[in-house]
C-alpha positions as CSV (number, residue, x, y, z in Angstrom):
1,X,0.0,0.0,0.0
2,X,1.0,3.6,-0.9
3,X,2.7,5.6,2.0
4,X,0.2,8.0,1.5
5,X,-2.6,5.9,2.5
6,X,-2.9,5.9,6.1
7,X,-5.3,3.3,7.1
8,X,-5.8,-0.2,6.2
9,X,-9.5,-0.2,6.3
10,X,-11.2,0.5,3.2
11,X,-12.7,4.1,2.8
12,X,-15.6,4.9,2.6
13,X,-16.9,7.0,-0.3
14,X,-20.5,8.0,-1.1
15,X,-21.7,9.5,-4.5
16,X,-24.3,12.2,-4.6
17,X,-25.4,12.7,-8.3
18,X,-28.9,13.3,-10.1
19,X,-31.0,11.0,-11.9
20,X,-30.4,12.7,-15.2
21,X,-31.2,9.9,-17.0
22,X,-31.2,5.8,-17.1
23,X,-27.9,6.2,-19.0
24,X,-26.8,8.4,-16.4
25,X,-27.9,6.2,-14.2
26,X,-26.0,3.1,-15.4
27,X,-23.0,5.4,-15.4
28,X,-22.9,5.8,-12.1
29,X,-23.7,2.3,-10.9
30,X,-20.7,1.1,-13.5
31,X,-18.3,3.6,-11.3
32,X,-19.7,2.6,-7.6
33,X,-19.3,-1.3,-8.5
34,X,-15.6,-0.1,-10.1
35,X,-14.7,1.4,-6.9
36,X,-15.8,-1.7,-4.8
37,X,-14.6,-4.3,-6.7
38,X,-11.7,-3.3,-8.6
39,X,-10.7,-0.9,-5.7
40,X,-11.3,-2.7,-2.5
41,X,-13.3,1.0,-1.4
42,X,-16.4,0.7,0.6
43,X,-18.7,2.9,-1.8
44,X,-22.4,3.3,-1.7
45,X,-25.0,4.6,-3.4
46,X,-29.1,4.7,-3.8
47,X,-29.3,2.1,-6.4
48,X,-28.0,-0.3,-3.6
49,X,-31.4,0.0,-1.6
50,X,-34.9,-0.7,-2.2
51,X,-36.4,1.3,0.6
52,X,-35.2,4.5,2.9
53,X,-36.1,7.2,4.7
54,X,-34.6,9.0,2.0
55,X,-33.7,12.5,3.7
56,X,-32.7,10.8,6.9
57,X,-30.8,8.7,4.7
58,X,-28.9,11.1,2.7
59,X,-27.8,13.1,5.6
60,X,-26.4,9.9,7.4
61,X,-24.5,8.9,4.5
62,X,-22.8,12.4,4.0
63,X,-21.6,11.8,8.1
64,X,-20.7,7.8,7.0
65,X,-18.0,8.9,4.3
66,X,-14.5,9.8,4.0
67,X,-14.7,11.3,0.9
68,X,-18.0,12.1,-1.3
69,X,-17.7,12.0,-5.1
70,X,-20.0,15.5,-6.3
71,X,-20.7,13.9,-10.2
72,X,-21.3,17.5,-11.5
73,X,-23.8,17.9,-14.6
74,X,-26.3,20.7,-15.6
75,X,-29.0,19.0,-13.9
76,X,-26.9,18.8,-10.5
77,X,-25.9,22.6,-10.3
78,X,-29.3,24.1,-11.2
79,X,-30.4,21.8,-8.0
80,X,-27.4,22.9,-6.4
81,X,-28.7,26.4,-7.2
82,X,-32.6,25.4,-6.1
83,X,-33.5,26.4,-9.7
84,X,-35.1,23.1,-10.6
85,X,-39.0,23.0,-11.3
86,X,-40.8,22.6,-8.0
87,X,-41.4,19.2,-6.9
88,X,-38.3,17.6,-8.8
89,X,-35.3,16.5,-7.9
90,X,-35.8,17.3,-4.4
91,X,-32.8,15.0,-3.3
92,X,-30.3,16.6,-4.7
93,X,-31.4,19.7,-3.3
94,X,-31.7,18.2,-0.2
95,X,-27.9,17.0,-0.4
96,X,-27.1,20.1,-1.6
97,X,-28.2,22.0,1.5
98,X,-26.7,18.9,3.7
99,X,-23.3,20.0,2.0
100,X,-23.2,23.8,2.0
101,X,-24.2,23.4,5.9
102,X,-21.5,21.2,6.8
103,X,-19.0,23.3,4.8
104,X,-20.2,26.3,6.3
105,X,-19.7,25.0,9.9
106,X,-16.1,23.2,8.7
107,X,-14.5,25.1,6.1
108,X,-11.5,22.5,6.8
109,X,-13.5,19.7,5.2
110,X,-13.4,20.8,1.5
111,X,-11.1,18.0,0.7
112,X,-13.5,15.6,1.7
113,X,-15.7,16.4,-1.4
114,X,-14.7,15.9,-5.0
115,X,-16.0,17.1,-8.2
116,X,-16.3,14.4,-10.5
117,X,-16.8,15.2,-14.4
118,X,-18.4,12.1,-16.9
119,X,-16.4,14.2,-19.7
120,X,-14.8,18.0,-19.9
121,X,-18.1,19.8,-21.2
122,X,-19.7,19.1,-17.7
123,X,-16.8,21.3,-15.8
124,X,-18.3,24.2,-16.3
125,X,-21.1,22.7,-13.8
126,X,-18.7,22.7,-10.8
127,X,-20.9,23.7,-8.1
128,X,-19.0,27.4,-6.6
129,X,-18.1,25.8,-3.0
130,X,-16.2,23.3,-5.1
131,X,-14.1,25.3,-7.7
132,X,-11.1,25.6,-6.1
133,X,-10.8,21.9,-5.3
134,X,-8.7,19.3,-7.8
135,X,-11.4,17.8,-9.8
136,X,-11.3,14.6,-11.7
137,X,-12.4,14.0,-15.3
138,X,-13.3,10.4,-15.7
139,X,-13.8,9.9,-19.5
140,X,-14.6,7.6,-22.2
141,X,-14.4,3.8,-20.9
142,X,-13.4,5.6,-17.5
143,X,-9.7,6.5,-18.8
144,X,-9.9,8.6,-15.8
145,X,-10.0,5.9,-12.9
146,X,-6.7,5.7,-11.4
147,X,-5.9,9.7,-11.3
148,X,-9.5,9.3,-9.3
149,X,-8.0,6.5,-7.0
150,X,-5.1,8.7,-6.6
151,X,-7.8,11.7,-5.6
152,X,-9.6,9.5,-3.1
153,X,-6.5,8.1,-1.6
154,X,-4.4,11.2,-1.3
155,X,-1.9,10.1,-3.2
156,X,0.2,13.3,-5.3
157,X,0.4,12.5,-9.0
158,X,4.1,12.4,-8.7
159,X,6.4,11.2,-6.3
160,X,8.8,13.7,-4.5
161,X,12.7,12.5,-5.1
162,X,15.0,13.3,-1.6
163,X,17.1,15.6,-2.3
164,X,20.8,14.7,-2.7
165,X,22.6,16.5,0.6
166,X,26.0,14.4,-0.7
167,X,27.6,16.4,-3.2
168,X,31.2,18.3,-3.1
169,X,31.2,22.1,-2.7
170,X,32.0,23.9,-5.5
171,X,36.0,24.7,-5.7
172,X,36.9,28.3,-5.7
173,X,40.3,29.0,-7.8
174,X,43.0,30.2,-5.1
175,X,43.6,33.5,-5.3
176,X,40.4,34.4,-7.0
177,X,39.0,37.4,-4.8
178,X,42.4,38.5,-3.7
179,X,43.4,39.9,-7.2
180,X,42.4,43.8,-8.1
181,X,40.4,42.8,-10.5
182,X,38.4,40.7,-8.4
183,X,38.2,42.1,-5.1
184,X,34.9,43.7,-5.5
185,X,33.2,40.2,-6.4
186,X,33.7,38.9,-2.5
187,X,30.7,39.8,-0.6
188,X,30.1,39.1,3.1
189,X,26.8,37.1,3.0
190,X,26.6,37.9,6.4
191,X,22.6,39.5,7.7
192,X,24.5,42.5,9.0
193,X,26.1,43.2,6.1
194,X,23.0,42.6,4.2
195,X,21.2,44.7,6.0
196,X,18.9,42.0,6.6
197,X,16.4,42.1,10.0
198,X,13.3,39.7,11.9
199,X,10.8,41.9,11.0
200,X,8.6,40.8,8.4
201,X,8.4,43.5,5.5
202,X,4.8,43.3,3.6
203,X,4.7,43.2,-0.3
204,X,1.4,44.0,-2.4
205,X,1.4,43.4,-6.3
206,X,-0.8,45.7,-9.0
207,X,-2.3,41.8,-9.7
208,X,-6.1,42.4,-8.8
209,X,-7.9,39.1,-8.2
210,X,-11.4,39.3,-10.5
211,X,-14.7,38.1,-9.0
212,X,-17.7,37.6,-11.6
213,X,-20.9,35.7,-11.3
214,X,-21.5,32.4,-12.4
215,X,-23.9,33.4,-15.2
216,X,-23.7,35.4,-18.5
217,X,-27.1,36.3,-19.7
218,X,-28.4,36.9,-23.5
219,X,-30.7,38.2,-25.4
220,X,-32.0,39.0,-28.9
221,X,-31.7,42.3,-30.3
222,X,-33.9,43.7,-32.8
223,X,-31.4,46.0,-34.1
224,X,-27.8,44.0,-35.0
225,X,-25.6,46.9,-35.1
226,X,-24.0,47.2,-31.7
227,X,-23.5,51.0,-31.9
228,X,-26.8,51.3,-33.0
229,X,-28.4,49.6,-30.2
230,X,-26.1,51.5,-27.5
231,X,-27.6,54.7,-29.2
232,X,-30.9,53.4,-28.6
233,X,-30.6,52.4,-25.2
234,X,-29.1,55.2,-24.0
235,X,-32.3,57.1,-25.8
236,X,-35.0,54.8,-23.7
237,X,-33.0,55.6,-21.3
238,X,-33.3,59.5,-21.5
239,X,-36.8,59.2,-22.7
240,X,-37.8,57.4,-19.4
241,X,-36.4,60.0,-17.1
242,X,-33.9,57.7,-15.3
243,X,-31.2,59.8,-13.4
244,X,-27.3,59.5,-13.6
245,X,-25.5,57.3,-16.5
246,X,-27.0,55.3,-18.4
247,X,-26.0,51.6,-17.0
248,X,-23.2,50.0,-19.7
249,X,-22.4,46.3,-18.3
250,X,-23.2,44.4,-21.3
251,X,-22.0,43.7,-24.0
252,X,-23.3,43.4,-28.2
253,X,-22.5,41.2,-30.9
254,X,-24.7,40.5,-34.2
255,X,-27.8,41.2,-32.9
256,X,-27.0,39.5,-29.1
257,X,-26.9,40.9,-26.3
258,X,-24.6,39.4,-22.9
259,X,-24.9,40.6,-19.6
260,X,-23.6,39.2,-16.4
261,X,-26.7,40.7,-15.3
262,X,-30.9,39.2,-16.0
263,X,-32.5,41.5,-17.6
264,X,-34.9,42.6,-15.1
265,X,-34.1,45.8,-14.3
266,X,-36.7,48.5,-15.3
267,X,-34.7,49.4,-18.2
268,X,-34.6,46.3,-19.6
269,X,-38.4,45.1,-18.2
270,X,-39.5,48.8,-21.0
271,X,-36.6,47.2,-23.4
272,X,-38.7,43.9,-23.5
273,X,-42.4,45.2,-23.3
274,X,-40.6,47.6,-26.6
275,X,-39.8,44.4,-28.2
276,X,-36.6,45.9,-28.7
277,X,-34.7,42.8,-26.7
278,X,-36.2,38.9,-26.3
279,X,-34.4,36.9,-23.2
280,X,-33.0,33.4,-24.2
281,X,-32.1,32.3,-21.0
282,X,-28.1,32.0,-19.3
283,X,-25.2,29.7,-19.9
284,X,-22.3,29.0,-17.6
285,X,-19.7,31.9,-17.3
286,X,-16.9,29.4,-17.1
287,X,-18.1,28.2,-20.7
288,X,-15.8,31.6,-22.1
289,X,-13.8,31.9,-18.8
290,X,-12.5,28.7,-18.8
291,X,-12.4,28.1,-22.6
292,X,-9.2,27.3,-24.5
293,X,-11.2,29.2,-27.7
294,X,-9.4,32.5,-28.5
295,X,-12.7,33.6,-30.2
296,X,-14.8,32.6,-26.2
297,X,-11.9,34.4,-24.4
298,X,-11.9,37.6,-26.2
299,X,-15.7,37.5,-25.9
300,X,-15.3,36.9,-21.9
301,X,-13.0,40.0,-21.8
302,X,-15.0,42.3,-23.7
303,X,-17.7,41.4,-21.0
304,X,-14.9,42.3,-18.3
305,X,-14.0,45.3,-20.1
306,X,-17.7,46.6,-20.1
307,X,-18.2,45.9,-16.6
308,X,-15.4,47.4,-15.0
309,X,-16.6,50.9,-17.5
310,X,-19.5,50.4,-15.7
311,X,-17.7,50.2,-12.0
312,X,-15.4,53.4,-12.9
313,X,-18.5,55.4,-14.1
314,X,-20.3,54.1,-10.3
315,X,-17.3,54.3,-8.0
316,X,-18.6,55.6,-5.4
317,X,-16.6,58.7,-5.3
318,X,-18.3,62.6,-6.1
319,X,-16.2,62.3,-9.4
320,X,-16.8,59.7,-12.6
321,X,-13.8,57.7,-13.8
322,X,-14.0,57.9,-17.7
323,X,-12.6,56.0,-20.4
324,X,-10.5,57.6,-23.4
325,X,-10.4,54.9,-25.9
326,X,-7.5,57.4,-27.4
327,X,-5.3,57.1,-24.5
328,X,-6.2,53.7,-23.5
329,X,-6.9,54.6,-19.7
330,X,-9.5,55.0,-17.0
331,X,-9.3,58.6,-15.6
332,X,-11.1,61.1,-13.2
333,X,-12.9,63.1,-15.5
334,X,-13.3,66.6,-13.9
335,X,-16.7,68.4,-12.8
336,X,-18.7,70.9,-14.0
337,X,-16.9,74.4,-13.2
338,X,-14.1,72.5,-10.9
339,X,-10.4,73.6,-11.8
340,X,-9.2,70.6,-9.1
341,X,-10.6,67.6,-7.6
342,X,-9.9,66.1,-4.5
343,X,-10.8,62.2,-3.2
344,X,-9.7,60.9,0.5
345,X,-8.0,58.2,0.0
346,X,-6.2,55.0,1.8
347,X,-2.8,55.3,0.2
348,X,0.1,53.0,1.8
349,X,0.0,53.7,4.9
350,X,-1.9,57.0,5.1
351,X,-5.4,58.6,4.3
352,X,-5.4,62.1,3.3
353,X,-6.9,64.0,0.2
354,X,-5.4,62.9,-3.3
355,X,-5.6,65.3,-6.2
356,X,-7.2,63.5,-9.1
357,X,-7.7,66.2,-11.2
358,X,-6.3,69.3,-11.9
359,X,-6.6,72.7,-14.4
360,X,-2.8,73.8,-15.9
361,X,-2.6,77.4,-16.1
362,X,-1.7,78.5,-19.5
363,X,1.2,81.0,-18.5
364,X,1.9,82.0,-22.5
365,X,-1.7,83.6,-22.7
366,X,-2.5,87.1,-21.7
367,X,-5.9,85.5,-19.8
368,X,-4.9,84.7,-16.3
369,X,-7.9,82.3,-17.0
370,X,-7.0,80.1,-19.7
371,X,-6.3,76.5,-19.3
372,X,-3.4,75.1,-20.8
373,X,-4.2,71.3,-20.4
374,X,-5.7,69.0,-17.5
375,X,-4.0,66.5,-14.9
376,X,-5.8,63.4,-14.5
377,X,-4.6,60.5,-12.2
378,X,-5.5,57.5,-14.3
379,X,-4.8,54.1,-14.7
380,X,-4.3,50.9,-17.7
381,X,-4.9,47.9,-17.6
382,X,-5.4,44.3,-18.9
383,X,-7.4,41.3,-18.1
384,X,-5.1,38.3,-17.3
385,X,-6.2,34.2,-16.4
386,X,-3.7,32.2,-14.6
387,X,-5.2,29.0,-14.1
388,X,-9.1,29.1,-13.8
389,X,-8.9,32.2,-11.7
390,X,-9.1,35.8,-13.5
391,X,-7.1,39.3,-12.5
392,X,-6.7,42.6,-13.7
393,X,-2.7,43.9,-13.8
394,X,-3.5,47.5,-13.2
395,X,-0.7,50.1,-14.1
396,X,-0.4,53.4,-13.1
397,X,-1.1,56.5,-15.3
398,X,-0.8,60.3,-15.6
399,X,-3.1,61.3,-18.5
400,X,-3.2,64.8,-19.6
401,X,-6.5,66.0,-21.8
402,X,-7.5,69.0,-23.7
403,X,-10.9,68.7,-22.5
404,X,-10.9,67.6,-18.7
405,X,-12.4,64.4,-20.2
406,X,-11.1,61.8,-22.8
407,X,-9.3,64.2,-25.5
408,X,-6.0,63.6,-25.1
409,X,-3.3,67.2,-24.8
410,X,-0.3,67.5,-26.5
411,X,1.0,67.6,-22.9
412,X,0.3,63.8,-22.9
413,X,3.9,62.9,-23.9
414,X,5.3,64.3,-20.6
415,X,3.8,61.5,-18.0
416,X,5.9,60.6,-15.7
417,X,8.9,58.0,-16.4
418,X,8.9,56.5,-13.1
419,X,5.1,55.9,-13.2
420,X,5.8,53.2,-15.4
421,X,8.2,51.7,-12.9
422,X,5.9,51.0,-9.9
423,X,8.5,48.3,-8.6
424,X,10.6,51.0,-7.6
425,X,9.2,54.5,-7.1
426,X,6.8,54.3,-3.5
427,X,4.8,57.1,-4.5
428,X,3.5,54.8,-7.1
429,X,3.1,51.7,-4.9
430,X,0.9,54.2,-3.2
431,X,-0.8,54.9,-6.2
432,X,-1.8,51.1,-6.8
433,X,-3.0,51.1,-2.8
434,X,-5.0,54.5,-4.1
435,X,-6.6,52.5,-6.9
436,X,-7.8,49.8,-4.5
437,X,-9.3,51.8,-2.3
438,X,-11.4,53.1,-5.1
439,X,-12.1,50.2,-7.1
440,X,-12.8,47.5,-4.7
441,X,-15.0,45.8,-3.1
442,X,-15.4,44.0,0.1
443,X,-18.6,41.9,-0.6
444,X,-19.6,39.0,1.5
445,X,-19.2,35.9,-0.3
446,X,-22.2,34.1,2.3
447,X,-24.7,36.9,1.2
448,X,-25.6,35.8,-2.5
449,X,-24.7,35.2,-5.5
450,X,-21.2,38.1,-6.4
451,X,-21.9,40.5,-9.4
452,X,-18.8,41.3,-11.0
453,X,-16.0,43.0,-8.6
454,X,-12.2,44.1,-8.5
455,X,-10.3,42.4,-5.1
456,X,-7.7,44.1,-3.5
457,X,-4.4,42.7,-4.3
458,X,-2.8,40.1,-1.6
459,X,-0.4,40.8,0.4
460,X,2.7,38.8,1.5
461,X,4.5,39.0,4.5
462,X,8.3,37.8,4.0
463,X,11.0,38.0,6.7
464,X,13.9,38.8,6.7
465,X,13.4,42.0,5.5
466,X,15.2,45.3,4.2
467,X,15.1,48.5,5.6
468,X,15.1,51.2,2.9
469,X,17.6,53.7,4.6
470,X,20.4,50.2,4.2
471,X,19.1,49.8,0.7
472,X,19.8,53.5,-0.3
473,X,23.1,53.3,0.8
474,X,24.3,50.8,-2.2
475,X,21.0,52.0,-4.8
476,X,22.6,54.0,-7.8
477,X,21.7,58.0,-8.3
478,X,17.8,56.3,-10.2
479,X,17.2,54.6,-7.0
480,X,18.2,57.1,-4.7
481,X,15.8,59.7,-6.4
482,X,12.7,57.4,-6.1
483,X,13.4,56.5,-2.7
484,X,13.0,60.2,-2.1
485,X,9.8,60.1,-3.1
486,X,7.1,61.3,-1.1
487,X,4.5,58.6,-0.2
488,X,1.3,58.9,-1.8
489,X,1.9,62.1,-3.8
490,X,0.9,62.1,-7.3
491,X,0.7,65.1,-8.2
């Protein structure tokens, strides 16, 4: 027996699926007889009794097991999700409830459940709970049944070698560091000289975790030209007396329209009384998110790319973040007759009023009035995927407009070099911290299901650490000068 296996009594695994169909059905029963016989595993389920008290049942079951196989279809998440036609498929709702509960009062137990997939197209149907947990796909004539073995048991896919502690140091030639030439390659790798110290020193990234709901909605357009139909939405819109900006999370193509939102808003109730829009239902977001298609991926990001317009434009601040599609940036547009806007803001480690937007004098006119150009703190960005999860690499941006809005000034080409090196310069670390103050959001992943949101960054706590004023002592003139920077000042 594997090492890794740390009992000798067989475990005990219990499979909560839906009766999707009788070849479903016989799927199933093929894999629990599989497990027993071939596997020596004590696994049960409901097509191994005649009679129970079917809720009492399920719930002891769940308590019985070591691990419980989750064989994730359409069927089983819109149970999952209590979406399912009333008075059908009550049991898996049931089990559904049975699971979330006992995850909710053990978080620790998520290893104990594993998503199981028929074949790849049913991923997507990964119950939320469950994402982040290795899943098993177990194919065509069940290709897929030892890697699930390996999943039940605990056993890594790969075997860890020891590593070899026997080899002979590497020589140094005699004489090396003692000649001119050389002297300056010996270093003392002592901490002191280092200037390394105990206290932890915290890092943040401009890597900003994504969160988006689990459904992307669509519907038929009468019109097919998506400019066309933005015009006309925006003139229902008007029409129909709605205050603020007109909402802009969705997203057209050939007459379709996709929404991480249903449309049930009043907007889109008059939309659909106008005829102007027809519903036809939701599909997965993983579908595109999780797709290998180029065509599906840059369809997901566009959706991104609308939504996080419409989270600028409703940030929460007195001010609306803009796009200029001419500089490629998100920036605080300025307000009515305001020559300077101020927000108070969370930068590194201090909250105080940022500047994020600001009237240029134009010293060459005679009018002690006229503007030269506007200052805008602004960002770019780009919507990344490592692995299934999503994030948006933010980088800091000075924009300069002729308007105070999206035209970009001639003044443009004199941004700032170092905010392009936010690595370095602190006053741009505190710009990304700026950013995240404005941009995220703390929701509560227990109350509903999450629209889409920017996460704050992670941070990372590493020991030992470096204090700046022993770093600036060996830093060249470049490193010296953005050490100097002040914290949080932009502009």
């Amino acid at each position: 027996m594997s090492p890794h296996v740390k009992s000798t009594a067989p475990v005990k695994v219990f499979i909560s699926y839906t009766h999707d169909s009788s070849d479903h059905d016989a799927l199933v029963l093929e894999l629990s007889n599989a497990l027993r016989s071939r596997a020596g595993i004590d696994c049960d389920i409901d097509q191994y009794h005649a009679n129970e008290n079917w809720p009492l049942w399920m719930e002891k079951r769940l308590e019985w097991a070591d691990r419980v196989l989750v064989v994730c279809t359409e069927t089983y998440l819109r149970r999952w999700k209590n979406e399912e036609v009333p008075g059908r498929g009550l049991g898996a709702q049931w089990e559904s409830l049975l699971t979330r509960q006992e995850l909710y009062e053990n978080p620790g137990k998520i290893e104990k459940f594993i998503p199981l997939a028929f074949q790849e197209s049913d991923l997507p149907f990964i119950p939320t709970p469950l994402r982040n947990v290795t899943r098993v796909v177990l194919g065509a004539s069940m290709a897929g049944f030892n890697s699930l073995l390996n999943r039940i048991h605990g056993i890594p896919p790969s075997e860890k070698p020891p590593i070899n502690t026997s080899l002979a140091p590497i020589p140094c030639a005699d004489g090396f560091f003692a000649s001119p030439e050389h002297r300056g390659s010996c270093i003392d790798l002592s901490p002191h000289s280092l200037g390394l110290h105990e206290e932890p020193e915290e890092m943040f990234t401009n890597l900003f975790p994504v969160n988006f709901p689990e459904r992307i909605y669509q519907a038929r357009s009468r019109v097919k030209n998506a400019k066309v139909f933005l015009q006309e939405f925006r003139k229902v819109w008007k029409a129909s007396g709605y205050s603020g900006s007109a909402p802009i999370d969705f997203w057209c193509e050939r007459g379709t329209v996709f929404s991480f939102s249903a449309f049930d808003s009043p907007i889109w109730r008059e939309l659909i009384k106008a005829r102007e829009i027809h519903p036809k239902g939701f599909f997965p977001a993983d579908s595109w998110a999780q797709s290998e298609n180029h065509a599906d991926r840059n369809r997901f990001i566009k959706l991104l790319n609308r939504s996080l317009d419409h989270l600028c434009e409703n940030n929460g601040t007195q001010f609306r973040i803009t796009r200029s599609s001419e500089m490629d940036c998100h920036l605080f547009a300025r307000k009515n007759d305001l020559l300077e806007g101020k927000v108070s803001t969370l930068a590194i480690r201090s909250q105080a009023p940022r500047t994020v937007f600001k009237a240029i004098p134009d010293k060459t006119s005679d009018n002690p009035d006229a503007i030269q150009h506007w200052k805008h703190v602004a960002f770019r960005h780009r919507f990344v995927r490592f692995g299934q999860s999503w994030h948006m690499v933010l980088t800091p941006f000075w924009a300069f407009t002729s308007d105070g809005i999206f035209k970009a000034s001639r003044w443009q080409k004199k941004s700032s070099f170092n905010m392009q090196k936010p690595e370095k310069n602190r006053a741009v670390l505190g710009h990304v911290a700026f950013w995240a103050s404005v941009l995220c959001r703390d929701d509560d992943l227990l109350n509903g299901e999450l629209g889409f949101c920017i996460r704050r960054p992670p941070t990372l706590k590493v020991t030992p650490s470096v204090y700046d004023q022993d770093w600036v002592g060996v830093a060249d003139d470049r490193d010296k000068q953005e050490f100097a920077a002040e914290e949080g000042i932009l502009l």
